[in-house]
N, C-alpha and C positions, 0 to 999 in steps of 0.2 A: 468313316469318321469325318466330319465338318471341320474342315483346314480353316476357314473362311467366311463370312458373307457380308455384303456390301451393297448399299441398294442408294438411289440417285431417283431425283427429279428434276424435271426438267420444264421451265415456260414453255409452251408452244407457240406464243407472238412474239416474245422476244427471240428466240429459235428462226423463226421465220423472217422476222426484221433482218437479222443477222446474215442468213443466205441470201436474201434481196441486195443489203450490203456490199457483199464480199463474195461476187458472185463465183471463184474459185476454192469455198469453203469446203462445200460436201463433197469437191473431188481428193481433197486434202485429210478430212477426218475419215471418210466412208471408201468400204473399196465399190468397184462397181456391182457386186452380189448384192450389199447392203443398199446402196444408190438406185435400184431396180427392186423391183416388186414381182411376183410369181407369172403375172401377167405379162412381166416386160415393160411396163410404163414404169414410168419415172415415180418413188415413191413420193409422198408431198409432206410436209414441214410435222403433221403428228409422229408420223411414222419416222422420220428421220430422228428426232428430238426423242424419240423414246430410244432408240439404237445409240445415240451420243448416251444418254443416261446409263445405259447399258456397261459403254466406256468407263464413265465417270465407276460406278458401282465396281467392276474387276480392279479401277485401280484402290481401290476403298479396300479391299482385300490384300493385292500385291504390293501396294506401295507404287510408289513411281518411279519404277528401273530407270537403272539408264540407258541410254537406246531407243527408249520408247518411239515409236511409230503409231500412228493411230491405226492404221492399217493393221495389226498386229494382233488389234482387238478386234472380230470381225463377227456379226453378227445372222444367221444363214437361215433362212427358213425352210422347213419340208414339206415337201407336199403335200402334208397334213394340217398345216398352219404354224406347225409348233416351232419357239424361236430355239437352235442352238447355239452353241457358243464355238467359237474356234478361237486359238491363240498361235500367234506363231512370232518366232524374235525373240526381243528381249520379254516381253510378255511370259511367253512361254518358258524359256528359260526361268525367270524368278517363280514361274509356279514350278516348274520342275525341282526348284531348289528349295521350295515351299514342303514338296511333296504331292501338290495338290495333282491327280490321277483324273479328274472329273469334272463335269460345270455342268449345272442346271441353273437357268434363266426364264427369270417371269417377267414380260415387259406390257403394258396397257397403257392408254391415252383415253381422258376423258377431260370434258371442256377444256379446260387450257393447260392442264399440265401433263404430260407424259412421265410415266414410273416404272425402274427396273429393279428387279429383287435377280442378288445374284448369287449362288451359295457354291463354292469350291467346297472338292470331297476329294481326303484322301484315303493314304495308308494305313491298314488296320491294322490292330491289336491294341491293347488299352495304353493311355495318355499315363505319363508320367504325370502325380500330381504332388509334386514335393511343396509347392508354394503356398496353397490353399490346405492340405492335409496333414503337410507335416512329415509325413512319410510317402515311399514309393507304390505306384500300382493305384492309388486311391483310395475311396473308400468303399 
């Protein structure tokens, strides 16, 4: 069942303006998994701006706990290319309390914007639907 979904974009020059800036930013939102690329270099401002987006989008879902760490939200990719999700903190906690069991994440960058679709999944058996039906169970 879909607990959730929440999806974010993100500028890629202002992103990059931004870490030019302040240049202690991406050790601040990003863990070093995220901060790195499969190759080991350093990823560069599409790729980082899509993983903030990423952020933005769980908390689109979760709300903004308290506690929050951006670290918390952490975005991991496998050797196949594909992005996961991980949660850990207060993150995790409010999905735990969510119910949410699951996270699938779609993230891309193209010219200047980078975009993350993020869908939390939970616990099955059918949704109470007293507000919209009228009565329990649905229709």
């Amino acid at each position: 069942m879909i607990v959730g979904i929440g999806n974010d974009v993100a500028d890629i020059e202002r992103f990059r303006a931004a870490l030019a800036r302040t240049p202690c930013l991406a050790s601040r939102l990003f863990t070093a998994r995220e901060r790195t690329g499969p190759d080991g270099r350093p990823r560069d401002a599409a790729s980082l701006s899509a993983r903030f987006a990423v952020k933005e989008a769980v908390l689109k879902v979760l709300g903004a706990p308290a506690g929050l760490a951006w670290d918390g939200i952490e975005t991991v990719t496998l050797p196949s290319g594909r992005p996961v999700l991980r949660v850990s903190g207060a993150p995790a906690e409010r999905a735990a309390a969510l119910g949410i069991r699951d996270w699938h994440v779609s993230i891309s960058h193209d010219g200047n914007l980078a975009a993350a679709l993020v869908v939390a999944e939970g616990g099955g058996g059918r949704r109470r639907c007293t507000r919209v039906c009228g009565r329990r169970g649905g229709p």
